[in-house]
TIMAR-228145 format. One record per atom (N, C-alpha, C, O): residue in three letters; x, z, y. Coordinates in steps of 0.05 Angstrom, whole numbers, padded with zeros to 5 digits, always signed. Example, Ala and Ser with C-alpha at 12.3 -4.5 7.8 and 13.67 -1.06 7.14 Angstrom:
2
Ala+00264+00156-00114;Ala+00246+00156-00090;Ala+00264+00156-00066;Ala+00285+00169-00066;Ser+00257+00142-00045;Ser+00273+00143-00021;Ser+00258+00157+00001;Ser+00268+00161+00023;
***
This chain:
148
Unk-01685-01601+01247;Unk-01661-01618+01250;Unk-01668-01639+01271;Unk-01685-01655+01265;Unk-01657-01640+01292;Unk-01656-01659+01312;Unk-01636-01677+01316;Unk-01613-01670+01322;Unk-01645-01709+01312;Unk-01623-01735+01312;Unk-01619-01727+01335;Unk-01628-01709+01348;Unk-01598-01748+01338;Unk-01593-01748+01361;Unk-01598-01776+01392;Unk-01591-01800+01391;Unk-01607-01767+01408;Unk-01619-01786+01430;Unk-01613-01810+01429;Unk-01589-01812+01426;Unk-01629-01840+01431;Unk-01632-01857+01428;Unk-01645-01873+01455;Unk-01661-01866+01472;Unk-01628-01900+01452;Unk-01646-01913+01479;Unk-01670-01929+01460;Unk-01668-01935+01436;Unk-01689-01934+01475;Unk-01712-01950+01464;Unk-01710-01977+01483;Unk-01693-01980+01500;Unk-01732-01995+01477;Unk-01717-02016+01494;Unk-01732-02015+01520;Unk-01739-02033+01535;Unk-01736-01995+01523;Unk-01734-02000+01562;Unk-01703-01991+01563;Unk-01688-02006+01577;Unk-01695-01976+01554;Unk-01664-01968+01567;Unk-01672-01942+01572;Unk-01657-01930+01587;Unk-01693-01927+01563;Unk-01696-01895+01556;Unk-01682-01879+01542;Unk-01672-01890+01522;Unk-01676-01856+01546;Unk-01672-01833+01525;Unk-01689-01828+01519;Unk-01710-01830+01532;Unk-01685-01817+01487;Unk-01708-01803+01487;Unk-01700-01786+01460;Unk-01679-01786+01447;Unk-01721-01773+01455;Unk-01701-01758+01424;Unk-01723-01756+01406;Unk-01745-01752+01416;Unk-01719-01757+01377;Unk-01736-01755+01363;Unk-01735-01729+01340;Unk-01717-01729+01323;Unk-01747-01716+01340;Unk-01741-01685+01328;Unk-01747-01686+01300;Unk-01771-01689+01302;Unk-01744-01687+01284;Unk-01748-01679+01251;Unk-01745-01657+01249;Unk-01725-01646+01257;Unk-01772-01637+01232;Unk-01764-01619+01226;Unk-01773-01621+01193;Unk-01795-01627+01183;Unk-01748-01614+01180;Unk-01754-01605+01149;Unk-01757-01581+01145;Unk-01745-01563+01156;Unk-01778-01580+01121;Unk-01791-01551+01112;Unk-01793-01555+01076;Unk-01802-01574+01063;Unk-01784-01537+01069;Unk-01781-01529+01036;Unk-01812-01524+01024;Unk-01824-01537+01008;Unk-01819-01504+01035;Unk-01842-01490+01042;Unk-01842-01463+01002;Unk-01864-01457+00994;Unk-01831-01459+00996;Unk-01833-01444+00971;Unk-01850-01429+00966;Unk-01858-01409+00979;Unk-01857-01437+00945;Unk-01888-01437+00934;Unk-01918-01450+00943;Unk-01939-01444+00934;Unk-01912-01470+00962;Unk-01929-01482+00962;Unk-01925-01514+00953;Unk-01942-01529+00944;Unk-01890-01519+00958;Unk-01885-01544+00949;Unk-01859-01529+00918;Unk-01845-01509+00914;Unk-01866-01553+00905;Unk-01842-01553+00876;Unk-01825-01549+00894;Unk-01826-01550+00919;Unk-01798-01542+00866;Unk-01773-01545+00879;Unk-01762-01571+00891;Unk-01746-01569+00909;Unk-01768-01588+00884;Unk-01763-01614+00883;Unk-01772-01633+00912;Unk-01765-01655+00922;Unk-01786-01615+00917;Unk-01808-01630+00944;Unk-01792-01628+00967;Unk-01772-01613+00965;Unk-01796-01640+00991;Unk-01788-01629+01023;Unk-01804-01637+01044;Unk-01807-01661+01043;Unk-01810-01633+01053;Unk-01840-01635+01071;Unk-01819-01641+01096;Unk-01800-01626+01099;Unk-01823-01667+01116;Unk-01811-01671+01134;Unk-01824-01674+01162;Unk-01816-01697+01167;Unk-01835-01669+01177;Unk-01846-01671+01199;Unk-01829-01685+01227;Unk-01810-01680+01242;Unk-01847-01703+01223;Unk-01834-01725+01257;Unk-01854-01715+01276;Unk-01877-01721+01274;Unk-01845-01703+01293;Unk-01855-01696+01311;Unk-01859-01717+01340;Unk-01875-01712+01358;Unk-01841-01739+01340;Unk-01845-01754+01359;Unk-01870-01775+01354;Unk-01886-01780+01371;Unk-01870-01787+01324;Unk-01897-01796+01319;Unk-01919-01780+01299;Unk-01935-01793+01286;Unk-01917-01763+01300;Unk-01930-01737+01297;Unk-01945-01744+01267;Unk-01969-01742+01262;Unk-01924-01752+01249;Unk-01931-01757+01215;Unk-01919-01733+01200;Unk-01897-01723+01204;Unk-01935-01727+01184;Unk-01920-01703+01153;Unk-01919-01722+01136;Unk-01937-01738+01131;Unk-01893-01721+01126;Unk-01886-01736+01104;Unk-01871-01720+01076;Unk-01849-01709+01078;Unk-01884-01722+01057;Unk-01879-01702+01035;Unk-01859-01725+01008;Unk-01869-01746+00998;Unk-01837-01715+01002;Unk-01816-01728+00988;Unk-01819-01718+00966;Unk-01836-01700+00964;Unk-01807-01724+00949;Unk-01795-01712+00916;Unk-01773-01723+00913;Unk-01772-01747+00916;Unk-01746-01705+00906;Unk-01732-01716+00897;Unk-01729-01723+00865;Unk-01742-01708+00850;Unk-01718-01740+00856;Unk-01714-01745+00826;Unk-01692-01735+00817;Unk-01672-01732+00832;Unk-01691-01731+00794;Unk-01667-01719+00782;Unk-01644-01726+00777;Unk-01624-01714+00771;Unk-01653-01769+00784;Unk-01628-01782+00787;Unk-01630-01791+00816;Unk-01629-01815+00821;Unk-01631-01777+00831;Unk-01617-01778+00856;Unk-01637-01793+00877;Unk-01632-01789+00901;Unk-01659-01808+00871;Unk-01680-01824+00879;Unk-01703-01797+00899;Unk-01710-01775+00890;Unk-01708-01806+00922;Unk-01723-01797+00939;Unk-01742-01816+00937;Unk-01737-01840+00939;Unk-01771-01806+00931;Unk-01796-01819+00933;Unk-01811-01807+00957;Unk-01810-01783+00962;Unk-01826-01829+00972;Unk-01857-01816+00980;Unk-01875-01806+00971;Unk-01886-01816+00951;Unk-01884-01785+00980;Unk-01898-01773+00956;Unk-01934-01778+00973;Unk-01956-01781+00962;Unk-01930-01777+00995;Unk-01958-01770+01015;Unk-01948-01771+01048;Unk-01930-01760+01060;Unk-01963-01783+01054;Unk-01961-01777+01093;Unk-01984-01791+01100;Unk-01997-01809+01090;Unk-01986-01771+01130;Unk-02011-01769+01138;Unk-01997-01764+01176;Unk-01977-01753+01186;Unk-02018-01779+01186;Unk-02006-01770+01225;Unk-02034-01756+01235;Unk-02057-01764+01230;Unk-02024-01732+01252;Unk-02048-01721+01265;Unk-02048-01727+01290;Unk-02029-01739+01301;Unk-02062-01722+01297;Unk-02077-01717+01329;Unk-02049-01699+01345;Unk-02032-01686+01334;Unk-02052-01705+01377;Unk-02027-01688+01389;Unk-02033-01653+01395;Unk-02018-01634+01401;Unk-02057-01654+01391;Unk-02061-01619+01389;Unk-02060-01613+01356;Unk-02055-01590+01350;Unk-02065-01633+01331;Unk-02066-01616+01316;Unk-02042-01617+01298;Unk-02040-01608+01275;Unk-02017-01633+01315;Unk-01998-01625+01305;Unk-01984-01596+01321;Unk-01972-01577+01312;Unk-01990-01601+01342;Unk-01984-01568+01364;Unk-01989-01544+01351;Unk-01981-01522+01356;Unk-02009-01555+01324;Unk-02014-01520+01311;Unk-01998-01528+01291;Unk-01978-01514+01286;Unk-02001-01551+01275;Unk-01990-01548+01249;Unk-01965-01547+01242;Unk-01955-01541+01220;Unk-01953-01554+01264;Unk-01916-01539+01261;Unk-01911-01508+01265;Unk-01889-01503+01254;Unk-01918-01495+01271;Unk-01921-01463+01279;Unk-01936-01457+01255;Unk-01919-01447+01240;Unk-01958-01459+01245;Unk-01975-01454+01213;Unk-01952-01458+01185;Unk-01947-01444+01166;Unk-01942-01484+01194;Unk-01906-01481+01176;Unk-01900-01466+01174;Unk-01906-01451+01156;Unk-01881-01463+01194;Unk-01860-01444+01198;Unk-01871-01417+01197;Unk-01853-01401+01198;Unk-01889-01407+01194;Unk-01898-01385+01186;Unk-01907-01369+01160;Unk-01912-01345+01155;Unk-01908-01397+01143;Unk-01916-01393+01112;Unk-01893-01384+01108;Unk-01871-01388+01119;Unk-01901-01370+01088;Unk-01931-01359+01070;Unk-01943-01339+01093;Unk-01968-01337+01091;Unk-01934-01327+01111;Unk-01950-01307+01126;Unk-01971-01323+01140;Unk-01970-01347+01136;Unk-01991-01312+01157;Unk-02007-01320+01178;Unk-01993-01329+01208;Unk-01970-01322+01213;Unk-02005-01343+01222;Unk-01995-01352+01236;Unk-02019-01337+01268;Unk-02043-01341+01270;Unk-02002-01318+01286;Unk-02020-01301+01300;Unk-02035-01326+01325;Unk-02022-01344+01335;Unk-02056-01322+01329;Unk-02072-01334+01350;Unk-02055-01334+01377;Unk-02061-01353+01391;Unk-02034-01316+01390;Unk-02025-01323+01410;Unk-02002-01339+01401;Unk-01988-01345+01421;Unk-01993-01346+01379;Unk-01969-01366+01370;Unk-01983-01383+01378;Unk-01979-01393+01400;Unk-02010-01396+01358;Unk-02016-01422+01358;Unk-02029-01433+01385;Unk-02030-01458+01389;Unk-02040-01413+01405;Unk-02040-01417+01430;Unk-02020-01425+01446;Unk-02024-01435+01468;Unk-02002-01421+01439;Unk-01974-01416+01469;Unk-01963-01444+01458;Unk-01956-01460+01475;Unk-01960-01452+01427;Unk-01965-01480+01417;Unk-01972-01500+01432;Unk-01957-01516+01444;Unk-01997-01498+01432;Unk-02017-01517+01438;Unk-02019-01519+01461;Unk-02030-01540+01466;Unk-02012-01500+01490;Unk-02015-01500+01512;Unk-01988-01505+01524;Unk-01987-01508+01549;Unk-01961-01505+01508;Unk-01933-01505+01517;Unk-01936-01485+01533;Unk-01924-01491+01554;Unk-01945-01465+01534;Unk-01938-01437+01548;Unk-01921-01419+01535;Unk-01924-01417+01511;Unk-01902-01403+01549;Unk-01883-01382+01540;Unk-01906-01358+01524;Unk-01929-01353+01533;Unk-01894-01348+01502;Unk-01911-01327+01482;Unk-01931-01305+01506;Unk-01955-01303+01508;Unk-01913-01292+01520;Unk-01925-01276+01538;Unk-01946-01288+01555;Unk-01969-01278+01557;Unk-01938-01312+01571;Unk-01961-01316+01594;Unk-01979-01327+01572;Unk-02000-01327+01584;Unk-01986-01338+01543;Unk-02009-01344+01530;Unk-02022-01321+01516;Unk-02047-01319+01515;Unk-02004-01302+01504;Unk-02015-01272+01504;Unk-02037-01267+01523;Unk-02061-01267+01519;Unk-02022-01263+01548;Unk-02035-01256+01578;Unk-02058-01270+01567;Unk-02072-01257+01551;Unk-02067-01302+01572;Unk-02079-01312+01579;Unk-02107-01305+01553;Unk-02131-01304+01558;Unk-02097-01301+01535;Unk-02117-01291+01506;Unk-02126-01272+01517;Unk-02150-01269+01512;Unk-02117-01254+01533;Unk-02134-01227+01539;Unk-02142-01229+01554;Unk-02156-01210+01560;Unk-02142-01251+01576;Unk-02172-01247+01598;Unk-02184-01269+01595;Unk-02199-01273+01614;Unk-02185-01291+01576;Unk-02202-01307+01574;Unk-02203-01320+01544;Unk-02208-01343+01537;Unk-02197-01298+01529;Unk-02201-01299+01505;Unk-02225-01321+01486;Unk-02214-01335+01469;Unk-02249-01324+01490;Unk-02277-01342+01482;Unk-02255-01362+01484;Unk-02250-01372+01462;Unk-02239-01374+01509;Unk-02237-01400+01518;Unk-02209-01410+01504;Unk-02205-01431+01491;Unk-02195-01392+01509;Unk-02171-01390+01485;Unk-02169-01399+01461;Unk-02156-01419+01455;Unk-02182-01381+01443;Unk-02195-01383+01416;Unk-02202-01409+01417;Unk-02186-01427+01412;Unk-02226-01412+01424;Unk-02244-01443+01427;Unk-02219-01461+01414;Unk-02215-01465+01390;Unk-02203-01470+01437;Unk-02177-01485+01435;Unk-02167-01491+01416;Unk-02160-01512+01407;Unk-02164-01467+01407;Unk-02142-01463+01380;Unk-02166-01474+01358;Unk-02166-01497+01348;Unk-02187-01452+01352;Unk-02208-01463+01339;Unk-02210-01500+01333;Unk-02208-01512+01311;Unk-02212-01508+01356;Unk-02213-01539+01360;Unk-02189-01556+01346;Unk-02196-01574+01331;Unk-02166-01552+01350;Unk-02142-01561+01345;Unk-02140-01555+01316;Unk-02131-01573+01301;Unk-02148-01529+01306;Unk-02146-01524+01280;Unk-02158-01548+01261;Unk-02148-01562+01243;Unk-02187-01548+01273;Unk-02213-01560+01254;Unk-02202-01589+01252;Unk-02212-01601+01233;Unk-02183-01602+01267;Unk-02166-01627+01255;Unk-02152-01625+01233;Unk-02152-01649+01227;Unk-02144-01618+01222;Unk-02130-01613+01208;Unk-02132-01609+01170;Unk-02116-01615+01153;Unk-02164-01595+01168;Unk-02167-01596+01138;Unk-02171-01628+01123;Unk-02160-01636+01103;Unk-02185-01639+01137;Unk-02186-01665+01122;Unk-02157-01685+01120;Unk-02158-01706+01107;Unk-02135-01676+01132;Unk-02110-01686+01122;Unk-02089-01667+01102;Unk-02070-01675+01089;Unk-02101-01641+01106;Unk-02088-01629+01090;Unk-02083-01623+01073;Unk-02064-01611+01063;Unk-02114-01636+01060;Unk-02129-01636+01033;Unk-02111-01653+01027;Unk-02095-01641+01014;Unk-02104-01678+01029;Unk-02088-01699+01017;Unk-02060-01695+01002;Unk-02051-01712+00986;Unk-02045-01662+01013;Unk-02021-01642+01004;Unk-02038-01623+00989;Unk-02029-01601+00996;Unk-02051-01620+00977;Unk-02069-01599+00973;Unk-02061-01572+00975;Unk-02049-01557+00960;Unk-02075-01566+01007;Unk-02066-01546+01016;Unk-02097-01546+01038;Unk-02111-01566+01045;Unk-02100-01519+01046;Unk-02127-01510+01068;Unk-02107-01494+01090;Unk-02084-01485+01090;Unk-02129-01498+01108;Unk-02128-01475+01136;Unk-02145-01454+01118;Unk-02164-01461+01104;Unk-02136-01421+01120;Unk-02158-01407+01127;Unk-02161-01385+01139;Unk-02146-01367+01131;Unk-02177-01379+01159;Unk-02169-01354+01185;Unk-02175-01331+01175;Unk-02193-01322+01160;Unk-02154-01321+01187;Unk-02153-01286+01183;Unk-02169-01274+01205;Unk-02159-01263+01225;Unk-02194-01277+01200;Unk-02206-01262+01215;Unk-02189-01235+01242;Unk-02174-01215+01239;Unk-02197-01246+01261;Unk-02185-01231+01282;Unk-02150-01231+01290;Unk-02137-01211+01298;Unk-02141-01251+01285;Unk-02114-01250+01279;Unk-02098-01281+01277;Unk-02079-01288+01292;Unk-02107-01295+01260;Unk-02098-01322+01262;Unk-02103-01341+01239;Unk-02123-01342+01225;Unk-02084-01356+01237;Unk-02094-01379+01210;Unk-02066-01370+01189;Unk-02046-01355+01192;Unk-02072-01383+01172;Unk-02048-01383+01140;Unk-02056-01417+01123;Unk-02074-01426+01109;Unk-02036-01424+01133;Unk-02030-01448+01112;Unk-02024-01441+01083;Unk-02003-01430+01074;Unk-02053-01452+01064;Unk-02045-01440+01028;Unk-02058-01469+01017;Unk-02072-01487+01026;Unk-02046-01465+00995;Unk-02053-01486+00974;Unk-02090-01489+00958;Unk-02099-01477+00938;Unk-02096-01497+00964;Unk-02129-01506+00950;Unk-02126-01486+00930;Unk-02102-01484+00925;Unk-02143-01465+00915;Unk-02139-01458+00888;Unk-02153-01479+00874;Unk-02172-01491+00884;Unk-02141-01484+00843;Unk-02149-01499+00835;Unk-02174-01485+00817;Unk-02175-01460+00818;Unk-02194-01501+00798;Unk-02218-01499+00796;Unk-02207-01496+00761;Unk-02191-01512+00753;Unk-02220-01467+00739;Unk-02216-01473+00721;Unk-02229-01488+00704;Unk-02253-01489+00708;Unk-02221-01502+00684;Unk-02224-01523+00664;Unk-02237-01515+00650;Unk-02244-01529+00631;
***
């Protein structure tokens, strides 16, 4: 969901993007996970039953390791493929970052690799992990929890 454009006080446009995510089965019904992308915070809500929206958790990342972690979203529960989170992170069109995975693949990866490894120590705080699918990409899942 994107507001709509705003001057700031220089006398700028500028726009600030919200994206909301349900995420099912990783958040209750109740939850909504909101992502500001202009100051690059996840912010996780609950609603109440009488009508009351709480904070539940928020956390701001780094500008590459939000570049993955909106694409790792939008992809749950599936995996999220290595030329997504590349073309992400490089603002390149799917194809020319494809391309670019296959002839310089080590350096590619690396990238993504890098951008990823931001990311668990805030995610822990939603309790939720990165974990890679070997040869393929990442999957945003919930911590399992430990039996009692």
């Amino acid at each position: 969901m994107k507001k709509p454009a705003s001057d700031n006080q220089d006398g700028e446009s500028h726009q600030e993007e919200l994206v909301r995510l349900t995420l099912e089965g990783l958040l209750p019904a109740n939850q909504e996970l909101v992502l500001n992308l202009a100051e690059r915070t996840m912010i996780l809500f609950s609603h109440g039953s009488d009508g009351k929206v709480t904070k539940v958790e928020q956390k701001r990342f780094s500008p590459n390791g939000m570049r993955v972690l909106v694409p790792l979203l939008r992809a749950y529960p599936k995996y999220c493929h290595h030329e997504v989170l590349f073309a992400s992170l490089s603002s390149l069109p799917l194809e020319e970052a494809y391309q670019q995975m296959h002839e310089m693949r080590d350096l590619t990866i690396r990238s993504v690799r890098r951008a990823i490894s931001s990311l668990p120590a805030r995610l822990r705080a939603f309790g939720w992990q990165v974990r890679s699918i070997r040869g393929e990409g990442y999957l945003i899942e919930a911590i399992p929890r430990k039996p009692v």
